[in-house]
C-alpha positions as YAML, in Angstrom:
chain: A
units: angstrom
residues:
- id: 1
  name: UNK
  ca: [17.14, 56.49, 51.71]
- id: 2
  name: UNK
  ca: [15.27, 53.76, 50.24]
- id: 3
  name: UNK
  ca: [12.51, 54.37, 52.78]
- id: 4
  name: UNK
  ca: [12.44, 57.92, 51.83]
- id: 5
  name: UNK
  ca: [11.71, 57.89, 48.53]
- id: 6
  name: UNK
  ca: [9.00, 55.25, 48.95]
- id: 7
  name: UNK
  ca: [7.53, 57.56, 51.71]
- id: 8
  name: UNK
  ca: [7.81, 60.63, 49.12]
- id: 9
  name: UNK
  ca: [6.38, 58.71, 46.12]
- id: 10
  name: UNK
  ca: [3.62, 57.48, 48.12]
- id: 11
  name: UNK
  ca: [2.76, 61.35, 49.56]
- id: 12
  name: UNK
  ca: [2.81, 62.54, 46.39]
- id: 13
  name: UNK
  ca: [0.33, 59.70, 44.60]
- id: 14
  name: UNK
  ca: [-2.11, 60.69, 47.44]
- id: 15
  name: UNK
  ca: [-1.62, 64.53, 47.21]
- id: 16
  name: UNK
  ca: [-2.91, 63.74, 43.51]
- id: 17
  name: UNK
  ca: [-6.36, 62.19, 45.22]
- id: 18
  name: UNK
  ca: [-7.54, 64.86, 46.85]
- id: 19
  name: UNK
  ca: [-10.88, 64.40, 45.58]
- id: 20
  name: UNK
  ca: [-11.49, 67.86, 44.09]
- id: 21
  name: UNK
  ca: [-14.04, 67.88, 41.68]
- id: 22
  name: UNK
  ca: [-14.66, 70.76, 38.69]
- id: 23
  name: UNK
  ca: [-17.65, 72.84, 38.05]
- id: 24
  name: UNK
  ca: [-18.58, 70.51, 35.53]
- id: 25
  name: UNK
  ca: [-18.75, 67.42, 37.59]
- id: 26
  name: UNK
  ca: [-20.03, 69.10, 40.19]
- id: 27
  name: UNK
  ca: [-22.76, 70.39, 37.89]
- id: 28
  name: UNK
  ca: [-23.85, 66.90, 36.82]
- id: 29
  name: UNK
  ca: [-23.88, 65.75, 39.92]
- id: 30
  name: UNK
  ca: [-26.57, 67.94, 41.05]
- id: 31
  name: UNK
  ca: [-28.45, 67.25, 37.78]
- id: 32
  name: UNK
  ca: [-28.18, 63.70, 38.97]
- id: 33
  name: UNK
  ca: [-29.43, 64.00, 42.67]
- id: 34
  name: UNK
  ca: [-32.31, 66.06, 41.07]
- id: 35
  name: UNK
  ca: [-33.23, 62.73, 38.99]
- id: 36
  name: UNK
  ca: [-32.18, 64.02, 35.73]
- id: 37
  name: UNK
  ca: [-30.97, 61.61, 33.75]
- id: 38
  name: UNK
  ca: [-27.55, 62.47, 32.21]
- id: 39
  name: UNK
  ca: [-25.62, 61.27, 29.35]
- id: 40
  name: UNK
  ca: [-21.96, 62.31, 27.86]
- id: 41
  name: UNK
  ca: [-22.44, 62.39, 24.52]
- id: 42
  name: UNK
  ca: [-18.63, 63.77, 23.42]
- id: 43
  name: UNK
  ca: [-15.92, 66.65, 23.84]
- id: 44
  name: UNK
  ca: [-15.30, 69.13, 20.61]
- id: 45
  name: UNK
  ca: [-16.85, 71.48, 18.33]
- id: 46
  name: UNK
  ca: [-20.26, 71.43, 17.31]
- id: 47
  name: UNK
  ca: [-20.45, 71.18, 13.05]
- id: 48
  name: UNK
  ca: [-20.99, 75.23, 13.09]
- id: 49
  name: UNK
  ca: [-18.88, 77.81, 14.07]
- id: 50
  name: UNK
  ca: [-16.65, 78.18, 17.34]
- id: 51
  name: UNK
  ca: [-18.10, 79.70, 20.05]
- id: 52
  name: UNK
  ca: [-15.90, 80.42, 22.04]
- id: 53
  name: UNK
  ca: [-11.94, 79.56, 22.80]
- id: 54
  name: UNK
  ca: [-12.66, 76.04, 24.11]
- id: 55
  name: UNK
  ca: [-14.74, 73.42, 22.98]
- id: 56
  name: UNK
  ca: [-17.24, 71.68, 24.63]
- id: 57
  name: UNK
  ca: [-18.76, 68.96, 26.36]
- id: 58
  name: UNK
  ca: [-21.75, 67.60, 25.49]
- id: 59
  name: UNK
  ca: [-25.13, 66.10, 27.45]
- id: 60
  name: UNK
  ca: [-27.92, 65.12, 26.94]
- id: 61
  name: UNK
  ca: [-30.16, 65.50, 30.15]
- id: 62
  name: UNK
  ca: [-33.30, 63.81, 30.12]
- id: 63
  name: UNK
  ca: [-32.96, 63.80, 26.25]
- id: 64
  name: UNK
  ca: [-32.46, 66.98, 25.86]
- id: 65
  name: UNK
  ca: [-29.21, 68.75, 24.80]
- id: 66
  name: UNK
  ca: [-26.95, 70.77, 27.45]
- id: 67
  name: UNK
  ca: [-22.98, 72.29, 26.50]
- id: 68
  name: UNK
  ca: [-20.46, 72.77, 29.21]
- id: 69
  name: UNK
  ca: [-17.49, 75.07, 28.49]
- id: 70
  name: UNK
  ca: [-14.51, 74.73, 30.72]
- id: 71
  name: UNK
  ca: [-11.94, 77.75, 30.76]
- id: 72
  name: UNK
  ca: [-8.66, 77.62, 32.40]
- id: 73
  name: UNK
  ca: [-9.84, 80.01, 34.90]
- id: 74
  name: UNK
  ca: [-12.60, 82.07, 36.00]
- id: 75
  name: UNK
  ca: [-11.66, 85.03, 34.75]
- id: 76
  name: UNK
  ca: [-11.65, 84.24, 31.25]
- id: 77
  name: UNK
  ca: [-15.21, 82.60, 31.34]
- id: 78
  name: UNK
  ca: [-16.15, 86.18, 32.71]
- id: 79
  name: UNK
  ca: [-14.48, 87.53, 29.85]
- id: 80
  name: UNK
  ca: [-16.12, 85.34, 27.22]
- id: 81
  name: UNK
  ca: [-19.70, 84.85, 28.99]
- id: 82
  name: UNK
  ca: [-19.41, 88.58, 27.77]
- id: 83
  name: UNK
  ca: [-19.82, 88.29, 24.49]
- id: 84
  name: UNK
  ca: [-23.26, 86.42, 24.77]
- id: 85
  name: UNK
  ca: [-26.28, 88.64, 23.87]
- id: 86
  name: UNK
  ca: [-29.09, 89.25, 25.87]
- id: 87
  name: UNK
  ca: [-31.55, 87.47, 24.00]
- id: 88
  name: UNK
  ca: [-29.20, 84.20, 23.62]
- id: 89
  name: UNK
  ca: [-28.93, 84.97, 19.53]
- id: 90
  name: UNK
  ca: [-25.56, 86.43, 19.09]
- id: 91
  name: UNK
  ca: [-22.15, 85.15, 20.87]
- id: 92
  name: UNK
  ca: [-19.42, 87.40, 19.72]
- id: 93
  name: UNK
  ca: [-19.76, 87.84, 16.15]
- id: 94
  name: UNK
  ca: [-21.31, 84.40, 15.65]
- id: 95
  name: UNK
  ca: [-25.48, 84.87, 15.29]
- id: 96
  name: UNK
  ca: [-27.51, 81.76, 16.88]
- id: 97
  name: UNK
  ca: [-30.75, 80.76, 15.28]
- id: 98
  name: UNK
  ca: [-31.83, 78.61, 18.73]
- id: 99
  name: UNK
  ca: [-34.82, 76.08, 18.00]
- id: 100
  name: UNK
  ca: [-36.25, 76.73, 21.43]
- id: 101
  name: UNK
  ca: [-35.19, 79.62, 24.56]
- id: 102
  name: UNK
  ca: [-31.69, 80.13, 25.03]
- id: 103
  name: UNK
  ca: [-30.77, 79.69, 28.30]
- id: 104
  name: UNK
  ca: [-26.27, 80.08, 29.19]
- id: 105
  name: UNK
  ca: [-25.19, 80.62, 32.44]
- id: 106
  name: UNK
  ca: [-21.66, 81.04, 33.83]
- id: 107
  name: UNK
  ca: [-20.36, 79.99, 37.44]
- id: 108
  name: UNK
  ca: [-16.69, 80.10, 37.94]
- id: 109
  name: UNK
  ca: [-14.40, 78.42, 35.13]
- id: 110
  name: UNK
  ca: [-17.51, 77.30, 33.43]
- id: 111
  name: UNK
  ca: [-20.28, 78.56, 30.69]
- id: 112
  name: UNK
  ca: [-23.11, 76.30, 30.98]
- id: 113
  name: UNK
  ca: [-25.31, 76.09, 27.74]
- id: 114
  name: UNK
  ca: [-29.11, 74.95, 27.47]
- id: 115
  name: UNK
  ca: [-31.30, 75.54, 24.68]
- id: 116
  name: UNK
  ca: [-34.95, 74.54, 25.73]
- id: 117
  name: UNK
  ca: [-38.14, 74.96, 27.86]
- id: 118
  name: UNK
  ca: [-38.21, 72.59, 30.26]
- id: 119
  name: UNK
  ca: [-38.86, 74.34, 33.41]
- id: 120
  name: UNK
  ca: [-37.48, 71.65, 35.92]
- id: 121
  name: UNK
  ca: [-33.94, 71.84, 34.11]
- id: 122
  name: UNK
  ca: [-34.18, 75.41, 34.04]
- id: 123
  name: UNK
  ca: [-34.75, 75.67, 37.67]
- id: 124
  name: UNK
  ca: [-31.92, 73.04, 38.67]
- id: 125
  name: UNK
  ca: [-29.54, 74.09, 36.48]
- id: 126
  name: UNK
  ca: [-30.40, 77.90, 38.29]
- id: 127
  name: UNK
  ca: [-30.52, 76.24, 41.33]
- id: 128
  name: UNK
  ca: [-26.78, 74.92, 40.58]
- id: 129
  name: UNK
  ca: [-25.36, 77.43, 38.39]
- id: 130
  name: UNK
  ca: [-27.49, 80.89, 39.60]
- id: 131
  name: UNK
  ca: [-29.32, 83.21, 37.22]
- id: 132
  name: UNK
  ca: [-29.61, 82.86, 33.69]
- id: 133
  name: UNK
  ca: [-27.27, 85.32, 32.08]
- id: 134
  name: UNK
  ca: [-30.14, 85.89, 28.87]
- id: 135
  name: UNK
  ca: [-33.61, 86.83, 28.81]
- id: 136
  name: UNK
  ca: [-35.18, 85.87, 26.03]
- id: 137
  name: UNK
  ca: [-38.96, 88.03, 25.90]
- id: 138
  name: UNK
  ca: [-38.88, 87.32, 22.21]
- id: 139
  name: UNK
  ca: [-38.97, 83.66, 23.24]
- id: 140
  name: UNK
  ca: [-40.10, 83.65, 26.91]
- id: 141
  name: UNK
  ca: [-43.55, 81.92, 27.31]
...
């Protein structure tokens, strides 16, 4: 019986490594084969308003700032990626003044957040995470 339980617990430690990896850490590994260099700089809300239901993780990639949002599922990232305007300005009833083009995409569980011009990180994170789901003309060089 003894045996059995050991054999059990040990099945059961190694059902746990199964080496899946999220959207998210799939995502910055990509960024990281590209050569981007990428830094965690914290999980939580930004000092304005909520975006949406879950907070964020921060990056900086190559210095410049990138959010990823993690929902349960991908249905409700669908739901929420939603509420993002065209243009990048408005998300839900929450209006964005964005220093520089608003770029948010959304690939299964995850909305992926970049606000900047950098056309290298634009085209990997596309690359990665498929279309942008703004346009921006008002910004758009």
């Amino acid at each position: 019986m003894k045996k059995f339980t050991f054999f059990i617990l040990i099945v059961l430690f190694l059902s746990g490594c199964t080496g899946t990896t999220s959207q998210s850490e799939n995502l910055i590994q990509k960024l990281q084969e590209e050569d981007h260099t990428v830094i965690e700089m914290g999980v939580g809300n930004s000092s304005g308003p909520r975006l949406f239901s879950v907070n964020a993780t921060y990056y900086k990639v190559d210095g410049k700032p990138l959010a990823i949002y993690e929902f349960p599922n991908e249905k409700e990232a669908k739901k929420e990626s939603k509420t993002i305007s065209e243009d990048g300005t408005r998300i839900g009833r929450v209006i964005v003044e964005p220093i520089d083009i608003p770029h948010f995409y959304q690939k299964g569980e995850i909305i992926v957040s970049y606000i900047g011009s950098d056309t290298k990180l634009e085209k990997d994170l596309e690359n990665v995470l498929g279309k942008s789901i703004t346009n921006s003309p008002i910004l758009n060089k």
